[in-house]
C-alpha positions as CSV (number, residue, x, y, z in Angstrom):
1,X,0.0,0.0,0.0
2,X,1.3,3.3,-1.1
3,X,2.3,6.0,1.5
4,X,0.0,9.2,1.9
5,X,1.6,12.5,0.9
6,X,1.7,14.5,3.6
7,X,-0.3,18.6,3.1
8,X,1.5,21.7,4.1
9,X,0.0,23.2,6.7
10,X,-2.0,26.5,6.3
11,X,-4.3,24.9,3.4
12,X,-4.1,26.0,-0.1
13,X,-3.9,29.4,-2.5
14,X,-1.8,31.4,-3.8
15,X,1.8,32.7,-2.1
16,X,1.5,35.9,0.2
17,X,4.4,37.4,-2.2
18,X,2.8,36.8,-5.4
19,X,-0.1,38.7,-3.9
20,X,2.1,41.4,-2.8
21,X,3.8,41.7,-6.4
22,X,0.7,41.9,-7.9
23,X,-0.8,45.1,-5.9
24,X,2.7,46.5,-6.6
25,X,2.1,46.4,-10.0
26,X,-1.4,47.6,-10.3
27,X,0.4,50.5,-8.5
28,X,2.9,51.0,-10.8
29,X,0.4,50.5,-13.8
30,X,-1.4,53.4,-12.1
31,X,1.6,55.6,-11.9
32,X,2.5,55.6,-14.9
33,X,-1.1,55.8,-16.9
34,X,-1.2,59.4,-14.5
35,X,1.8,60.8,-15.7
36,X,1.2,59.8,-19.1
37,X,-2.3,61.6,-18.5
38,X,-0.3,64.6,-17.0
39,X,2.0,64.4,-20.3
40,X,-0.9,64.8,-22.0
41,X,-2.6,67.9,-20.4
42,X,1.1,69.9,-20.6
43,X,1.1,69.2,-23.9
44,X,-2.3,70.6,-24.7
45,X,-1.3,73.4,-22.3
46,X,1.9,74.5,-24.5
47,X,-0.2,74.3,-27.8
48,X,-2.6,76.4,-26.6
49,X,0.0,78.9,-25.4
50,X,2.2,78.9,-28.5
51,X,-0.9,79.4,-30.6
52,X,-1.7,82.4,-28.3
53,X,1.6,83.8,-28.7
54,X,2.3,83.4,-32.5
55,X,-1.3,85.1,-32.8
56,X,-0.2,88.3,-30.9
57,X,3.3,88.1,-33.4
58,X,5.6,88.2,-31.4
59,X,6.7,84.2,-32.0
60,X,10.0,84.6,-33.9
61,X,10.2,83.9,-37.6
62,X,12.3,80.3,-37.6
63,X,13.5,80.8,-41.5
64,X,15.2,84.1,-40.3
65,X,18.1,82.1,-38.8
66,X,19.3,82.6,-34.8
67,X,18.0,86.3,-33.2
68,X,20.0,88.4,-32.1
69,X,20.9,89.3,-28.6
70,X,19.6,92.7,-29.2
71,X,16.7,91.9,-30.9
72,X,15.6,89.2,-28.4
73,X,15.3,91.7,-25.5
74,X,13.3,94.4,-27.8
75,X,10.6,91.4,-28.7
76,X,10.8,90.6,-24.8
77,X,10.4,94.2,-23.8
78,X,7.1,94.2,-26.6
79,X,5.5,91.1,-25.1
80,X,5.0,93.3,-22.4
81,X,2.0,95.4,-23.0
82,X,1.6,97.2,-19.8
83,X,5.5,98.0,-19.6
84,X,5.6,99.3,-23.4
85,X,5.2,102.8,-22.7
86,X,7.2,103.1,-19.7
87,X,10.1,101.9,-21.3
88,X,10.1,103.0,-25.1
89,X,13.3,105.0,-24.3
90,X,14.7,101.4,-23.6
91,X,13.3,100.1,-27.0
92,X,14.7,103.0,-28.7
93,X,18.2,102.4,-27.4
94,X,18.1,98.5,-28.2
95,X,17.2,99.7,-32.0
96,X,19.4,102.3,-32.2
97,X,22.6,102.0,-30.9
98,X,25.2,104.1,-31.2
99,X,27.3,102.7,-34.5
100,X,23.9,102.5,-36.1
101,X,23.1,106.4,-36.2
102,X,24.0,108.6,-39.1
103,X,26.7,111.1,-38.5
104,X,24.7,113.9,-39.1
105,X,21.7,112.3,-35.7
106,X,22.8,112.5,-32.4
107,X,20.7,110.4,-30.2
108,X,18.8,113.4,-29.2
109,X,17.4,114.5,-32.2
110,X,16.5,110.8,-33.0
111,X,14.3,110.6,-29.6
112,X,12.5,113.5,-30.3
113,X,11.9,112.8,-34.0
114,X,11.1,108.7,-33.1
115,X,7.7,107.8,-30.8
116,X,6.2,104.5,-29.5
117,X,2.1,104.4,-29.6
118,X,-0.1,102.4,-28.7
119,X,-3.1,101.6,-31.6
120,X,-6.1,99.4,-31.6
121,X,-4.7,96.9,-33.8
122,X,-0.5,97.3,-32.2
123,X,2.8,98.7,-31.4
124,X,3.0,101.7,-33.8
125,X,6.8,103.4,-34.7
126,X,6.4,106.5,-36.0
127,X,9.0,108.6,-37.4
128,X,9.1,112.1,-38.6
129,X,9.8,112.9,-42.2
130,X,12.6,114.7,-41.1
131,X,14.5,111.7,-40.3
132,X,13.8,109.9,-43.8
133,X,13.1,112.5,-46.6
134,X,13.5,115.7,-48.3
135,X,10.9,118.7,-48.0
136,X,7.9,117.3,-50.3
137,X,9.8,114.2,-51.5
138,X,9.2,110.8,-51.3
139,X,12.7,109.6,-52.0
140,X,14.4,108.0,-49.0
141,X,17.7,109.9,-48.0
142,X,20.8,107.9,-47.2
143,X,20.6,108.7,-43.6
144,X,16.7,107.1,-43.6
145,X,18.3,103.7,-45.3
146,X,20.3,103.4,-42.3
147,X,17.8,104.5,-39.6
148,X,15.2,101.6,-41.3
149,X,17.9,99.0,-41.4
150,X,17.1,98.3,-38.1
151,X,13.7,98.1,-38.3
152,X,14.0,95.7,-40.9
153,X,16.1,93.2,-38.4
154,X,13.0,93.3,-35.8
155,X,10.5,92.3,-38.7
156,X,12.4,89.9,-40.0
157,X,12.3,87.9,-36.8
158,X,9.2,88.7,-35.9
159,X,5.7,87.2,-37.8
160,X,3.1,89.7,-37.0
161,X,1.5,91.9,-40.3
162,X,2.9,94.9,-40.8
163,X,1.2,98.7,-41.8
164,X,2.9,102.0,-43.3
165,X,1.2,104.8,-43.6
166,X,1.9,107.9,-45.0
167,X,0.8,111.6,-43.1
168,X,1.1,114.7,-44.7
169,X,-0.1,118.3,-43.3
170,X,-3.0,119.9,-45.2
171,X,-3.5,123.8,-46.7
172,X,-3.2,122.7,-50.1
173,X,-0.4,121.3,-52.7
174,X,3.2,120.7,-50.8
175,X,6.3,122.7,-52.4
176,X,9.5,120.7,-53.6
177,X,12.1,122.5,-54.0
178,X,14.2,119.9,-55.9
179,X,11.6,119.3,-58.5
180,X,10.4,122.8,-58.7
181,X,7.3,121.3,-58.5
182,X,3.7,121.2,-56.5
183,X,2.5,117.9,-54.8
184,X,-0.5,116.7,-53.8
185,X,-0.6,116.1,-49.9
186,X,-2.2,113.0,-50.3
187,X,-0.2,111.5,-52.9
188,X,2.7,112.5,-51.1
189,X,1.8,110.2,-48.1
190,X,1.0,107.3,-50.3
191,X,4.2,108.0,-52.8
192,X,6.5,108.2,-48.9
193,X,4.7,105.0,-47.8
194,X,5.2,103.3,-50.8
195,X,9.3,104.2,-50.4
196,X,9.4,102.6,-47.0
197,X,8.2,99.5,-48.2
198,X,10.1,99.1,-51.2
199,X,13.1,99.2,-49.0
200,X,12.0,96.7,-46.9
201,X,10.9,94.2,-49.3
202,X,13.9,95.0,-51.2
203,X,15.6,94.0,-47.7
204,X,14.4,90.6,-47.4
205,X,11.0,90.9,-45.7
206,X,7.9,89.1,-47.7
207,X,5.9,91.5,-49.4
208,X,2.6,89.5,-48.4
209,X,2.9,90.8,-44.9
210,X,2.7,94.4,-45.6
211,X,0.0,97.0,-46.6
212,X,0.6,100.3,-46.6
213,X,-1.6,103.5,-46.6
214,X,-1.8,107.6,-47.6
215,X,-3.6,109.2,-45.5
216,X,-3.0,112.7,-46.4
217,X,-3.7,115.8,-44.2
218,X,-6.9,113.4,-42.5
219,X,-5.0,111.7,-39.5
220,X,-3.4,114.1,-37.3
221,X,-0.9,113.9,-34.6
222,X,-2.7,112.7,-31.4
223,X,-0.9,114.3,-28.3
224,X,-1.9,114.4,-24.6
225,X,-3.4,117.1,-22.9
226,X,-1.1,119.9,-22.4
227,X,1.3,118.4,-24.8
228,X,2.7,121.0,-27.8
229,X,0.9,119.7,-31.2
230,X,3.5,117.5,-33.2
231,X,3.9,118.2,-36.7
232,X,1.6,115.7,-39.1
233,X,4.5,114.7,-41.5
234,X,5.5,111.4,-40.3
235,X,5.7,107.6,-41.3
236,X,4.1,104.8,-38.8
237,X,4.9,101.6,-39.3
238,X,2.2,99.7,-37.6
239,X,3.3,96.1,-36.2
240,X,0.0,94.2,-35.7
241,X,-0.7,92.2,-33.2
242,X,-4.3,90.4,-32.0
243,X,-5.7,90.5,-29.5
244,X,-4.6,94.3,-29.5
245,X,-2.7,95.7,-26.7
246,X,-4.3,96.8,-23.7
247,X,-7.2,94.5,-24.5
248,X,-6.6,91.8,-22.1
């Protein structure tokens, strides 16, 4: 007769470790299907915010090769908008250094000739004709190629639409001397507008992104209360961004 196996004591089932080593597991499986969920969510996050920012233009333009060091901290100073105004003087300096001016600028005349606005749909630069043409002409002087130069650097890494628009003062035809001839005021502001953005497509930047605009004697200056009135003859070259600033 065959001998009778002998039973372990504490009955059957399954090992206390394999039991163990399975709630380990479901832990880990847990773990790591909530980070992967997290993964998720931050990458939804950064779409949304790089969508925001490339809508407001100030996302730099990849195809325009490395920025600057210059030119980075003017588009950080503009991402700003409630620091914009208080520090255009900054902007000013970061566009303009001091190998960029023309001999005949100091950095004086450039600040009073040069301001930063705010508009509806931007940033505005505006700069007085002084600083880019002859009296009634709409040819741009060597010193203006020089002062726009750097302009053309902060458009080129940046992707928002751009603006120019002529102003002219009104009271009839505009002399020029040169040509010995009469202008029209309005045709002046579009002829001048026209000028800055031949230079700048002729610089590199795509012509889609620009329109430009005369508006004659129609636009005038704004200034602040108690501020002297600003001659009309300028150039602004309206960077647009959406949602416009102070609209947050």
């Amino acid at each position: 007769m065959g001998r009778k196996r002998r039973r372990a004591p504490g009955g059957g089932g399954d090992p206390s470790w394999l039991i163990t080593f399975s709630d380990l597991t479901t832990l880990l499986l847990t773990f790591f299907v909530l980070i992967l969920s997290m993964s998720s969510m931050d990458r939804t996050i950064l779409t949304k915010i790089n969508v925001f920012t490339q809508s407001l233009g100030f996302t730099t333009d990849r195809s325009a090769g490395r920025v600057p060091q210059r030119i980075q901290l003017i588009l950080d100073l503009i991402e700003d908008p409630f620091s914009i105004m208080e520090k255009s003087n900054r902007i000013k300096d970061l566009l303009f250094p001091d190998y960029i001016l023309p001999p005949d600028i100091n950095r004086s005349t450039l600040f009073e000739n040069i301001h930063i606005l705010e508009r509806p749909e931007g940033l505005a630069l505006v700069l007085s004709d002084s600083l880019l043409f002859e009296q009634a002409s709409s040819e741009l002087t060597p010193e203006a190629r020089m002062l726009l130069k750097p302009l053309t650097e902060l458009i080129l890494f940046m992707t928002a639409d751009v603006n120019i628009s002529g102003h002219t003062e009104g009271g009839g035809d505009l002399w020029n001397p040169v040509e010995q001839e009469a202008v029209d005021p309005y045709d002046l502001s579009m002829d001048r507008a026209t000028s800055v953005l031949a230079f700048f497509v002729q610089s590199g930047v795509a012509q889609r992104r620009f329109s430009i605009s005369g508006y004659g004697p129609n636009w005038p200056y704004e200034t602040l209360p108690g501020q002297d009135p600003l001659p009309n003859r300028r150039v602004e070259i309206l960077l647009k961004t959406e949602p416009y600033l102070g609209g947050y």
